[in-house]
C-alpha positions in Angstrom: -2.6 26.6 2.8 0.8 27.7 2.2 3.2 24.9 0.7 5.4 24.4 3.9 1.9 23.6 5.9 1.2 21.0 3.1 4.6 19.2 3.6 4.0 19.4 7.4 0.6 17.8 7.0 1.9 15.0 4.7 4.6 14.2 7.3 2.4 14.1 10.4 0.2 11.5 8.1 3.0 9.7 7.3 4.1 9.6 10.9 0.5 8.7 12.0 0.3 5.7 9.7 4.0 4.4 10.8 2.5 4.1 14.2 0.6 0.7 12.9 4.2 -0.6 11.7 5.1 -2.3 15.1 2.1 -4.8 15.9 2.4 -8.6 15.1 0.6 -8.7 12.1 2.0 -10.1 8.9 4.0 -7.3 7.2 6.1 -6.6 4.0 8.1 -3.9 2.2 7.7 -3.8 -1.5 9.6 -1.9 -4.2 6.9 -1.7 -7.4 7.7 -0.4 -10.7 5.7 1.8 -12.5 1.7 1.0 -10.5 0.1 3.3 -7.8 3.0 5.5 -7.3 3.9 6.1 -10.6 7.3 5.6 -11.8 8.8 3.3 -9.0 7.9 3.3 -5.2 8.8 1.9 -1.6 6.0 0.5 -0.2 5.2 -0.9 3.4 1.9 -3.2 3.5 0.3 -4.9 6.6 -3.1 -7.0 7.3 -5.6 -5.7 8.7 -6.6 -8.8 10.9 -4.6 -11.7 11.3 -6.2 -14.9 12.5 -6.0 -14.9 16.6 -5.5 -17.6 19.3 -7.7 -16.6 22.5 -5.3 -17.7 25.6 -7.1 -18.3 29.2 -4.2 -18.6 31.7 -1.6 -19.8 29.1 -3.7 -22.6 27.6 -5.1 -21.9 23.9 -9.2 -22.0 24.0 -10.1 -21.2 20.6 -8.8 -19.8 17.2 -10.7 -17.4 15.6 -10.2 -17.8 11.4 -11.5 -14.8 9.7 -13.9 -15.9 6.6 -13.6 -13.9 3.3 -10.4 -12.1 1.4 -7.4 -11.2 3.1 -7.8 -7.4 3.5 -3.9 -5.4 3.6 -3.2 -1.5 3.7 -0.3 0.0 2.1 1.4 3.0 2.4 4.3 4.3 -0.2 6.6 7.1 -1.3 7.9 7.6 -4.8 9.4 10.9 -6.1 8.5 11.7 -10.0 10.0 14.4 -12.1 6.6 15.8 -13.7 6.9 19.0 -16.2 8.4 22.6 -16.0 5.4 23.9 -14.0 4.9 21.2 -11.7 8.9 20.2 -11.4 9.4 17.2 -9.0 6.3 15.5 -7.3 6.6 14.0 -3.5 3.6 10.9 -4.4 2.1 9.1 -1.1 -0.2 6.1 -2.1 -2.1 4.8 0.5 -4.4 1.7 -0.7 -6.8 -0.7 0.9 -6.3 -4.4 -1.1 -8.3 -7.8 -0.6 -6.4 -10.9 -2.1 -8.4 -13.1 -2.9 -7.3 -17.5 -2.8 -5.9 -19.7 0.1 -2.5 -21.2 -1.8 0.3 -19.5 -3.3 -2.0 -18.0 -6.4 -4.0 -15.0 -5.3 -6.2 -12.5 -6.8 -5.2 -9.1 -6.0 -7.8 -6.1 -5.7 -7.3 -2.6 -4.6 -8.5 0.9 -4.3 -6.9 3.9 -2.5 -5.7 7.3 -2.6 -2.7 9.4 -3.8 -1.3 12.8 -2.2 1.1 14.4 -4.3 3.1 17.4 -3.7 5.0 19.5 -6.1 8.3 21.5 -5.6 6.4 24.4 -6.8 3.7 24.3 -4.3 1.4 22.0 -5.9 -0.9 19.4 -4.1 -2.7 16.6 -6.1 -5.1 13.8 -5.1 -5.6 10.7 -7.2 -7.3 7.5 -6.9 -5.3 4.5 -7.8 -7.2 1.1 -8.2 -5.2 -2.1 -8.6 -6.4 -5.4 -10.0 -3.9 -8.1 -10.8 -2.2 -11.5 -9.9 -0.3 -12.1 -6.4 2.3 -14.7 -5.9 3.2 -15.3 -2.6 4.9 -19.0 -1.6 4.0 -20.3 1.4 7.1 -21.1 2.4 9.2 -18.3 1.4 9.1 -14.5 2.4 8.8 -12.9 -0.8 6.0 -11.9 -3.1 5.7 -10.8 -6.6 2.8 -8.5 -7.9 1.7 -8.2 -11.4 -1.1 -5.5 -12.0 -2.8 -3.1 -14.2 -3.1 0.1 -11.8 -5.2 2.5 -13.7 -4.7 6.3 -11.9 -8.3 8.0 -11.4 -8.1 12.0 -11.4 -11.7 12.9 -10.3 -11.8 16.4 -8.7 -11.3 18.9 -11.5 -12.3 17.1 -14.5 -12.4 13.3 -14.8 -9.3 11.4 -16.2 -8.3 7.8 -16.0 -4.3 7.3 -16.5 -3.9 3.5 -17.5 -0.6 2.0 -15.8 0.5 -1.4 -14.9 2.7 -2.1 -12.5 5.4 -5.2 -10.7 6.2 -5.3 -7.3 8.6 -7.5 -5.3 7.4 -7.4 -1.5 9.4 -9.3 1.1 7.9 -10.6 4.3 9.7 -8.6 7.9 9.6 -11.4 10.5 7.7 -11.0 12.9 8.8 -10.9 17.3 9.0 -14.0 19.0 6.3 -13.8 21.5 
């Protein structure tokens, strides 16, 4: 696969993925230092489920609470200057987290997947894990993340890259229904 293919194929991910950016769920952008993407990255995160009203003919029947973590994806983009034979890296994390507590204080848990592309053709994947401590008021739209991301290079020999990371997320409102 020549190196324009790749680009094409990381786009049309990145496109797919955007597609989930317009439901009602809760969602956030996020700028993190250092973490999944490496040296800093743009992040967009959103639940998975988000706790439902059932309507019969305009009169609430019944909520439906989901039991267990909160589960969020997250997709980002960072650039990172790497060495002479790599030169610049295009980095796409794409993680799966569960937080973890019902207040403000949460426990923050995730595992995911890294797509890299290099300007001189190339591709890396990496598994970035996350496990650190969320705080997220309850009545304010902002979040601050602080957590050791270790980087997991698996394929041709197994390395694990210890980083930690800080992220300041802030909470998109969400349409009037």
């Amino acid at each position: 696969m020549n190196t324009s293919n790749k680009i094409v194929l990381t786009f049309f991910l990145f496109l797919l993925m955007t597609n989930f950016i317009f439901s009602q769920k809760e969602k956030h952008f996020s700028f993190e230092l250092a973490g999944s993407g490496g040296i800093a990255s743009l992040n967009f995160e959103q639940a998975f489920f988000k706790d439902t009203v059932t309507k019969i003919v305009g009169c609430d029947v019944f909520t439906n609470k989901r039991k267990g973590p909160q589960l969020n994806w997250r997709l980002g983009f960072s650039i990172a200057p790497v060495d002479k034979n790599n030169g610049t890296t295009l980095v796409f994390p794409i993680m799966v987290h569960a937080l973890f507590g019902k207040n403000q204080h949460k426990l923050d848990i995730g595992i995911g997947q890294t797509f890299s592309i290099s300007t001189k053709g190339n591709f890396f994947f990496m598994m970035p894990a996350s496990f650190g401590y969320r705080f997220q008021p309850i009545d304010k739209r902002y979040y601050l993340r602080l957590s050791y991301t270790p980087i997991i290079s698996y394929l041709v020999n197994f390395q694990w890259q210890n980083w930690a990371g800080f992220t300041f997320g802030y909470q998109l409102k969400n349409k009037a229904k």
